[in-house]
Each structure stands twice: as structure tokens, then as C-alpha cells.
matplotlib code that plots the C-alpha trace (Angstrom):
import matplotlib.pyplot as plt

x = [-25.0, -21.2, -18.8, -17.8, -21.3, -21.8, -18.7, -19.3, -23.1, -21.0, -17.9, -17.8, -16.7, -13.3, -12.2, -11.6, -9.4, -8.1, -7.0, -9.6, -8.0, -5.3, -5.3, -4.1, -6.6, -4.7, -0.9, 0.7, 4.4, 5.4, 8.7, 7.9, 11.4, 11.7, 14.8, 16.7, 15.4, 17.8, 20.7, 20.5, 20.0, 23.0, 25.4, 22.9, 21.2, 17.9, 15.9, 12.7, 9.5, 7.9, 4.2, 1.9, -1.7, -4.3, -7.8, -10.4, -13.8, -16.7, -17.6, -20.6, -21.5, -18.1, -15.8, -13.7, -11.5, -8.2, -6.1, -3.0, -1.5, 2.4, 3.2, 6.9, 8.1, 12.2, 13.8, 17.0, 17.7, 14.3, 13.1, 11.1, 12.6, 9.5, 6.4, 5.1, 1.9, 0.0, -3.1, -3.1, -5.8, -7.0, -10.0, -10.7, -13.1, -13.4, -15.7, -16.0, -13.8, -14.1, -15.3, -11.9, -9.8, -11.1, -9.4, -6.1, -6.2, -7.4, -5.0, -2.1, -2.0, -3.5, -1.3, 1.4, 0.6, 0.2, 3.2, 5.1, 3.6, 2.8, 6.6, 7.4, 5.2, 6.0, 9.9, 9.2, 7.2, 10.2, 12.7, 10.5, 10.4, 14.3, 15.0, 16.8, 14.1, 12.5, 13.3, 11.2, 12.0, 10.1, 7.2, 5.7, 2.6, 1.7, 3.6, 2.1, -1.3, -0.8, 0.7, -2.9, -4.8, -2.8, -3.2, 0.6, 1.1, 1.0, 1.8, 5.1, 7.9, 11.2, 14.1]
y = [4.5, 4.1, 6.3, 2.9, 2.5, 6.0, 5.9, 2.9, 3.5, 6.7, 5.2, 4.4, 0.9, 0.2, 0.3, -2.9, -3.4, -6.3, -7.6, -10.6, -11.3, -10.1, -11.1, -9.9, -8.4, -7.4, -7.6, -6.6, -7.3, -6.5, -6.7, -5.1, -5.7, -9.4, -10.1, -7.3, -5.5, -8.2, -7.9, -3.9, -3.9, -5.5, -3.0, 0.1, 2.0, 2.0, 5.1, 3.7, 5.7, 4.2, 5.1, 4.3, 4.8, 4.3, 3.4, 2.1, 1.5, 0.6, -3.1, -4.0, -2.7, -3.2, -3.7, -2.0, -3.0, -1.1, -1.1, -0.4, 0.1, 0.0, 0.7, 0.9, 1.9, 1.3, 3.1, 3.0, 5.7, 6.7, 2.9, 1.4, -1.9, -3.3, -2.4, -3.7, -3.2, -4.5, -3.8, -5.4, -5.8, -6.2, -6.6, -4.8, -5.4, -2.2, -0.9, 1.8, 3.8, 7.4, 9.3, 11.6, 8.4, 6.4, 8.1, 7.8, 4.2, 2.9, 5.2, 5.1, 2.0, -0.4, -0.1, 0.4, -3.7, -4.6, -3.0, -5.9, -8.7, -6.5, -5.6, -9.2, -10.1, -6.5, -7.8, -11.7, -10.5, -8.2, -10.4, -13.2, -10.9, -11.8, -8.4, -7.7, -7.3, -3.8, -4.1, -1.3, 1.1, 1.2, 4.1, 6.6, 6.4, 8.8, 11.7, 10.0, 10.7, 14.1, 15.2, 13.7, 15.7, 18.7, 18.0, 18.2, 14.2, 12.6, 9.7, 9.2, 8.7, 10.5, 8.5]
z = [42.8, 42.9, 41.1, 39.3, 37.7, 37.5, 34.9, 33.4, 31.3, 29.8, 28.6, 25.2, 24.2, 23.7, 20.0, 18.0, 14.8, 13.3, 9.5, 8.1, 5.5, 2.7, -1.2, -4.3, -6.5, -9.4, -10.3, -13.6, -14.9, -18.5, -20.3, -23.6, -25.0, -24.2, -24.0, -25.7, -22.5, -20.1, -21.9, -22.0, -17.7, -17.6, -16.4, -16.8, -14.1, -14.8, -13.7, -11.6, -10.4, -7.8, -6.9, -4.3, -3.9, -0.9, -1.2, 1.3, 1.2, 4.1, 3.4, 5.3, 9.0, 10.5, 7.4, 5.1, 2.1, 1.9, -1.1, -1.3, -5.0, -5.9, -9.4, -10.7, -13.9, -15.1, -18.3, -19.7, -22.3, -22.1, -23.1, -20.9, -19.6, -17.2, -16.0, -12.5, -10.6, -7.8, -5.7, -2.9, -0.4, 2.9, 4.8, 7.9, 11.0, 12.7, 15.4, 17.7, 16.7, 16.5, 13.1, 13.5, 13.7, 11.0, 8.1, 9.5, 10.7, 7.1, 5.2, 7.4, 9.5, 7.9, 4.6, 7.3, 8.1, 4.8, 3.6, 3.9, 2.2, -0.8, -0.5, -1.2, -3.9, -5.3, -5.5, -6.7, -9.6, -10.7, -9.7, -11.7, -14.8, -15.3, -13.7, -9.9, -7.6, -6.8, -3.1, -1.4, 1.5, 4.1, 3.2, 6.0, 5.4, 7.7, 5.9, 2.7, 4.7, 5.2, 1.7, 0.1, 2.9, 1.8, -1.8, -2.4, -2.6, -6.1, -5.0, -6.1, -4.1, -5.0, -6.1]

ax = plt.figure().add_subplot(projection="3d")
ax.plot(x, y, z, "-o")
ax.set_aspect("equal")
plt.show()
């Protein structure tokens, strides 16, 4: 037996990952002063929180759902001016792929590919509510990984 075969019955097969399909699941926008709340904006610096939130789930034999949820929140003088949130998701195929690396690859890299479409909605449905659009940074989501491992993360990213 060659060292070729010899190798080849013991090598694993290589990993596969790719995104199925993406869709909205729910989004929320809500102006609760209507339109008192456009004319105050005007000239006012709101003070916006921004969360995000991870969640996958195994979907079949070789699938998994990963949600990725963006909530913002804007005051002025402690009134709240909107409300937007969206969970976005995606569906994965994955297989072969290590236990150890599963975690990180549904909770870091694929919200990392998602990131920006549900950036874009994220900022029409503001910009849609009469308000400027909440244009998001870029997020680490590996860092955003790790702080939920650690139990530190909230979610929330600072201002």
C-alpha cells in the first residue's frame, strides 16, 4: 500500500460551509411621538444604545439558522424618540467541521457575512421612520464572541 493511500482512508473530509439563504424574520420601528418627535431631532444629539445579539440553532442534519439581532434605542432629554429592531437570519449548510469549531464559525463568522445586509435594512427602516439613518460600524464579532464566553458581554456596544 502506498503512503498516498495509506493517508488518504484517515484524513478527515474537508470542511464545507456556505449561506442558503438570508431573510428577515422580524423587524420593528416605532416613533412613539409622531411627529413632535422630528421636529425635536432637529438640531439635538440624540443619545442611541445599540445592541446586538447572536443566536444559532441546528436545523436538520447539516443546517443551522443563525440570528443575528440589532436593537437600537434614541432619547432626547430622556424621551424616547425611536425604537428600531431587527432579527435577521440566515441559513447555514455545514459539514464536517470540527465540534471545537462550530461555535465560533456560527457565532462569529457567519454574523460576520451577514452583517452587512442587516446593516442596510437596519439604516432604511430608521432612515424610513423620518429619522437620519443609524449607520452601523463595523462590529468584531469575534471579541463580541469572546465577551459572551466570558460572561462579561451584554450585548451592548458602547457609544
Amino acid at each position: 500500500m502506498s503512503d498516498e493511500q495509506a493517508t488518504t482512508g484517515t484524513e478527515q473530509a474537508n470542511p464545507q460551509f456556505s449561506m442558503i439563504s438570508q431573510y428577515v424574520k422580524d423587524l420593528s420601528f416605532e416613533n412613539p411621538r409622531a411627529p413632535e418627535s422630528l421636529q425635536k431631532m432637529q438640531g439635538n444629539n440624540p443619545d442611541i444604545k445599540i445592541s446586538v445579539n447572536i443566536n444559532a440553532r441546528k436545523i436538520g442534519e447539516e443546517g443551522y439558522e443563525v440570528a443575528l439581532m440589532l436593537s437600537a434605542t434614541a432619547k432626547v432629554d430622556k424621551e424616547t424618540m425611536f425604537i428600531a429592531e431587527l432579527n435577521y437570519g440566515a441559513l447555514f449548510g455545514i459539514r464536517n467541521v470540527a465540534e471545537d469549531q462550530l461555535q465560533p464559525l456560527l457565532l462569529v463568522e457567519c454574523p460576520r457575512l451577514m452583517f452587512p445586509f442587516a446593516r442596510r435594512i437596519f439604516a432604511d427602516a430608521v432612515r424610513d421612520g423620518g429619522f437620519p439613518p443609524v449607520m452601523l460600524d463595523p462590529i468584531d464579532f469575534l471579541a463580541l464572541y469572546q465577551q459572551q464566553k466570558d460572561g462579561a458581554g451584554d450585548g451592548v456596544l458602547p457609544n
